[in-house]
N, C-alpha and C positions, 0 to 999 in steps of 0.2 A: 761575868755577864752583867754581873749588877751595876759593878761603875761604870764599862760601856754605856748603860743604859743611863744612868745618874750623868755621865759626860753629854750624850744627847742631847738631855732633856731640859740642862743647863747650859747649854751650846750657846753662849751671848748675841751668836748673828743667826739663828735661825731663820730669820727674813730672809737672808742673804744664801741662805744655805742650795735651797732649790735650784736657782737661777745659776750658782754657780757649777754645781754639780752637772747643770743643764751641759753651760760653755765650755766644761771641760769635755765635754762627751762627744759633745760637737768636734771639739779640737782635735781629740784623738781618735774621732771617724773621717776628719779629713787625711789626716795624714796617712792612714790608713789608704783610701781613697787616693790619693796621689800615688803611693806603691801601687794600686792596681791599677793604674793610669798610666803609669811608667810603663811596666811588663806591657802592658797592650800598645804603645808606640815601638816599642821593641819586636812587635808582633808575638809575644806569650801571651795565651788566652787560658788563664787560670780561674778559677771562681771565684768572685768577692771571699764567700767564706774561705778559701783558703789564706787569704791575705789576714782575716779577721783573726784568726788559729796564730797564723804565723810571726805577723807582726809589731804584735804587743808584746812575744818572750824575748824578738830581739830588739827590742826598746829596751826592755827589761836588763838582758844581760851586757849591754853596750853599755849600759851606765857604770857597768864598776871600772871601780876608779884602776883600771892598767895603764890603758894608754892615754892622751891626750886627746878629749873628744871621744874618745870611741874608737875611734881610725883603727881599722886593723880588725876590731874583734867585730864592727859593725858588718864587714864587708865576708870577714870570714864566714860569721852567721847566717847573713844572706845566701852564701857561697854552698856553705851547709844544708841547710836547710831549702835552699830553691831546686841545686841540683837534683837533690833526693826524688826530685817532682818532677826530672826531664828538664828544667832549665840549663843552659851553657853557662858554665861558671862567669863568662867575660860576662854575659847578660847582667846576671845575679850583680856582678861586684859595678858593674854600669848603672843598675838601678838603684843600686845604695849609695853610690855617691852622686847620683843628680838630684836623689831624695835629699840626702845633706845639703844640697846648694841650696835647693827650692827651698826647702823649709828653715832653712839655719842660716847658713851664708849670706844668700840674697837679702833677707830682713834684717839683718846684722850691719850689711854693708849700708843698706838705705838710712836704715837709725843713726849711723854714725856718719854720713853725709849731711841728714837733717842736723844732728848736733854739732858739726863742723860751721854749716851755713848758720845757723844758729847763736854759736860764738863769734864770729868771726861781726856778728852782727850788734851783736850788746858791744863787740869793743871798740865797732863802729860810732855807736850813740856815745860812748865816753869819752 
């Protein structure tokens, strides 16, 4: 507890610390927020909190490293843990991969069209 405490307290961006902690919070209530966005265009009418329970362990357990992305265990999880609750598995593994588009795919594709148009532009001016 003591070096937690001593890592703290000499944390060199403490400025920075707040603000980011904020953005991350943010970040991982939207995405949150988009799961139960999904479900409800689907017509599932779950509780915020249950998304809030649910969808931080399977962030959590999608990250290890099995498959490529997640694929597979992300959808299983969802699959898991929605049907338990009365969802249609198709539902379940539908809202985890348009989640993956919206949040992943789609800003992936955009960033790498900006850095396309981007180069294609510097080698323009040389």
């Amino acid at each position: 507890m003591k070096s937690f405490y001593g890592t703290i307290v000499f944390f060199p961006y403490k400025k920075n610390m707040v603000s980011t902690i904020l953005l991350i919070l943010c970040f991982q209530i939207s995405t949150i927020l988009s799961v139960y966005l999904l479900f409800k265009v689907y017509g599932v009418d779950l509780p915020l909190s249950t998304h809030l329970a649910l969808y931080p362990i399977i962030s959590i357990l999608s990250m290890l490293p099995i498959t490529i992305s997640g694929f597979g265990i992300r959808e299983g999880l969802f699959v898991a843990f929605y049907t338990s609750l009365g969802v249609r598995p198709d539902i379940a593994v539908s809202v985890s991969l348009m989640n993956y588009i919206i949040l992943i795919l789609l800003p992936a594709l955009i960033g790498g069209g900006i850095y396309v148009i981007d180069v294609f532009k510097i080698k323009k001016r040389n």
